[in-house]
C-alpha positions in Angstrom: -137.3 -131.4 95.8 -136.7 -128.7 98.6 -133.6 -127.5 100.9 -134.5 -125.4 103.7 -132.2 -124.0 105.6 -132.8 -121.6 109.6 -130.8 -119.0 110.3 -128.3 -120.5 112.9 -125.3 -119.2 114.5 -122.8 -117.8 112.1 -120.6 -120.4 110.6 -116.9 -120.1 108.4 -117.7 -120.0 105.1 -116.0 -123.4 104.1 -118.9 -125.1 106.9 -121.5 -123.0 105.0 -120.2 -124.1 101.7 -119.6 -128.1 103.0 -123.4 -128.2 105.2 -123.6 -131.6 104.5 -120.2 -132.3 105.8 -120.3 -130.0 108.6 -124.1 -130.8 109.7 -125.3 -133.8 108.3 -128.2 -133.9 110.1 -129.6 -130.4 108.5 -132.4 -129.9 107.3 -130.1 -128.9 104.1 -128.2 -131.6 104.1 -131.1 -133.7 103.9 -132.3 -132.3 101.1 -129.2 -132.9 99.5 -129.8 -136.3 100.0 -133.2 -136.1 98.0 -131.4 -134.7 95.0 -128.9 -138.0 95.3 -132.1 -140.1 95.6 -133.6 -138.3 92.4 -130.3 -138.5 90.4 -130.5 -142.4 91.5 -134.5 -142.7 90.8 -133.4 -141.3 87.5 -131.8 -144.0 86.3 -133.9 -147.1 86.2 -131.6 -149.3 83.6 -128.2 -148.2 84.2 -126.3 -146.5 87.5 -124.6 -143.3 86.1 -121.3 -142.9 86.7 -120.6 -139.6 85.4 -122.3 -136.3 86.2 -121.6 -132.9 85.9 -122.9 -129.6 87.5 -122.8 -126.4 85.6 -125.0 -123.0 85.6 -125.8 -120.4 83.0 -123.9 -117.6 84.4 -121.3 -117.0 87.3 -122.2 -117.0 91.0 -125.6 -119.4 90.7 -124.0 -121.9 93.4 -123.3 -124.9 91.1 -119.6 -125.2 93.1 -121.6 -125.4 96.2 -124.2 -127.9 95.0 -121.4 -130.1 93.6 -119.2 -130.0 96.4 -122.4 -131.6 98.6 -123.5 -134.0 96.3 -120.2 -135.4 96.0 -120.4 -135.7 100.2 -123.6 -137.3 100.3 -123.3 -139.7 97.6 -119.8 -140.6 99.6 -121.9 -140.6 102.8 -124.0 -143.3 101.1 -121.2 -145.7 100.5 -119.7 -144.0 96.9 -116.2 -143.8 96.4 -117.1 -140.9 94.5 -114.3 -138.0 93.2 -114.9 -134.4 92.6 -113.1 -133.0 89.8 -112.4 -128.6 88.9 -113.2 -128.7 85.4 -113.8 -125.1 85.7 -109.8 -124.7 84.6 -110.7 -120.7 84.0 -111.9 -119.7 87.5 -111.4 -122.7 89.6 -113.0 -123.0 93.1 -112.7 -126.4 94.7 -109.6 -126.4 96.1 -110.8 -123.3 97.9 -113.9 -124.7 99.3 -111.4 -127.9 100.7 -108.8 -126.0 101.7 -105.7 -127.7 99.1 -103.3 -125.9 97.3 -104.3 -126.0 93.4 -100.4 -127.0 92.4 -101.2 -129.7 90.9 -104.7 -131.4 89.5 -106.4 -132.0 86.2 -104.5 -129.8 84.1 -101.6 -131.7 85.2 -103.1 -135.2 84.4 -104.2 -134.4 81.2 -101.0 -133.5 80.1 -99.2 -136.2 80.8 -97.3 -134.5 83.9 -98.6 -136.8 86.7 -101.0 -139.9 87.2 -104.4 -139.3 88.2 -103.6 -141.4 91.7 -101.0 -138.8 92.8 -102.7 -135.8 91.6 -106.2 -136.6 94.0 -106.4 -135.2 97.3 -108.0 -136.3 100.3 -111.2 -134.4 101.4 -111.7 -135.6 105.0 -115.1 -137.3 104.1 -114.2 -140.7 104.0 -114.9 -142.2 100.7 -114.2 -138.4 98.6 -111.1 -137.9 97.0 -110.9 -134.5 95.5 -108.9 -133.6 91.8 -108.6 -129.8 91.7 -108.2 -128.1 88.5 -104.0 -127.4 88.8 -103.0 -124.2 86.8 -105.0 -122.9 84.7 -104.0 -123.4 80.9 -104.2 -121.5 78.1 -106.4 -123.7 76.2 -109.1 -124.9 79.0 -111.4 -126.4 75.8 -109.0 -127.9 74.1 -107.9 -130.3 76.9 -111.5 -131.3 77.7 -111.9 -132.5 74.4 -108.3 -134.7 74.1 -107.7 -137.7 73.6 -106.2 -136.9 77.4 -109.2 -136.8 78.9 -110.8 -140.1 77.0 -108.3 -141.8 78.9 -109.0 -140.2 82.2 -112.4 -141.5 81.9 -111.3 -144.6 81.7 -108.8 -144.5 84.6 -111.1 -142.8 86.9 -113.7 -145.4 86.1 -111.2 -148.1 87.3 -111.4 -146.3 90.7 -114.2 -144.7 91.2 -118.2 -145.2 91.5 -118.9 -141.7 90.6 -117.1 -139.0 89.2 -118.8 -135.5 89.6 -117.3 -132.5 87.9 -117.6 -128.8 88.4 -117.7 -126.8 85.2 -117.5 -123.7 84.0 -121.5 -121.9 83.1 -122.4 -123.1 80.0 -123.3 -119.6 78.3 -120.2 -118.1 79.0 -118.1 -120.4 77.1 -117.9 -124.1 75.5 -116.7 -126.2 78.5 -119.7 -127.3 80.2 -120.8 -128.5 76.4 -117.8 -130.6 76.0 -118.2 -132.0 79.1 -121.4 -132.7 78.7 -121.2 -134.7 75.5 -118.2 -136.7 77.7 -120.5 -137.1 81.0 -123.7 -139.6 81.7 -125.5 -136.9 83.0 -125.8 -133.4 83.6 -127.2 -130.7 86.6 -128.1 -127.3 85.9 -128.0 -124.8 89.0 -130.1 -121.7 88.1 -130.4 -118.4 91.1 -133.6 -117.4 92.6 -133.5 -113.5 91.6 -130.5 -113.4 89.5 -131.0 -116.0 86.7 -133.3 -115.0 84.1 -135.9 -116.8 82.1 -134.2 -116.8 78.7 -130.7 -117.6 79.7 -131.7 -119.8 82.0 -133.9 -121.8 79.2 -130.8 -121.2 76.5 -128.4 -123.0 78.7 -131.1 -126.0 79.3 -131.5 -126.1 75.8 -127.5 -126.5 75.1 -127.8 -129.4 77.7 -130.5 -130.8 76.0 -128.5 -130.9 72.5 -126.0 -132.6 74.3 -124.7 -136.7 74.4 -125.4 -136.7 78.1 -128.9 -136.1 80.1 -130.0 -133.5 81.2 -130.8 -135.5 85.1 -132.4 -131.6 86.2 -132.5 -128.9 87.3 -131.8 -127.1 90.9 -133.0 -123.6 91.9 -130.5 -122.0 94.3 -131.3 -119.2 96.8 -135.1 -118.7 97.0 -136.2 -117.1 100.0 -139.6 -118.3 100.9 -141.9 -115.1 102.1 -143.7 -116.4 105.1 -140.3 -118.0 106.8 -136.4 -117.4 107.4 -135.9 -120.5 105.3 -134.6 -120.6 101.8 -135.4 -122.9 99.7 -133.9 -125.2 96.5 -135.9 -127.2 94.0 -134.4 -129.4 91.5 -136.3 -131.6 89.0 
């Protein structure tokens, strides 16, 4: 699948981050919605209900990709929440404009309910759980008996559940989640993700409980246009 998106006048950052929010009708924002449909086409005897977006290394756009997703599976009818799971260098609270005070860290240990901790987005349909402070032991929690439970309780409430996570070469979360989650995205960067790691961290998906639903290359400037392009699979 493809996203093309022409230079346009000069947007804030958060309305470059949210496309499919700000400009729904985008070409973007439409390809967005092919990844959705391919995520759906995916699975033929069972919706998932789970999925989570990672990338080898830092900076590859996997916050970005989930925030959208998350807005155009709500824009299809979802009640869908996005959770920070990346509890080391959190982001989505940033891209939505919340303060991170409170959020997963403080669900999963005990502090608060998962129904006071979510945050509205402004999409309707998309509640939003941001990451809270960061702990010492981000692992650890992912893997409690804490976050069984939150499963289940988000399940109660929710169609989908999409998480952020932290690149799964740089340390163990995104492999924990994985093993938790129905099904799995890997965001690799035109130009900056190499071969190897790029295959190492689909192979760690691979080994995984979960499914590796694809793959999404981020940031590749096609030669003849001023479009750039994304393929997942």
């Amino acid at each position: 699948m493809s996203v093309f998106k022409r230079k346009s006048k000069p947007m804030n950052s958060n309305s470059r981050k949210l496309i499919a929010k700000a400009n729904p009708k985008s070409p973007v924002s439409e390809q967005y919605r092919t990844i959705r449909t391919n995520i759906q086409f995916s699975s033929v005897d069972q919706e998932y209900r789970s999925i989570m977006v990672t990338s080898g290394g830092p900076g590859e756009g996997k916050s970005t990709t989930a925030a959208n997703l998350a807005i155009v599976f709500a824009q299809q009818g979802k009640t869908v929440l996005l959770v920070d799971a990346d509890m080391r260098k959190p982001t989505v609270h940033y891209t939505f404009n919340f303060p991170n005070t409170t959020g997963l860290t403080n669900v999963l240990t005990r502090q608060i309910e998962l129904k006071e901790a979510v945050k509205d987005s402004g999409v309707d349909k998309l509640h939003i759980l941001s990451s809270g402070p960061i702990p010492p032991n981000p692992a650890e929690l992912l893997s409690s008996r804490a976050m069984e439970q939150f499963f289940v309780d988000a399940y109660e409430e929710y169609d989908l559940i999409l998480f952020d996570t932290p690149p799964v070469l740089v340390v163990t979360d995104a492999q924990i989640m994985a093993n938790q989650c129905q099904g799995s995205i890997l965001v690799v960067s035109s130009g900056k993700t190499e071969m190897e790691p790029a295959k190492k961290a689909k192979s760690l998906l691979e080994a995984t409980n979960g499914k590796l639903l694809g793959t999404v290359l981020n940031n590749k400037k096609s030669t003849e246009t001023d479009y750039y392009y994304y393929y997942g699979k």
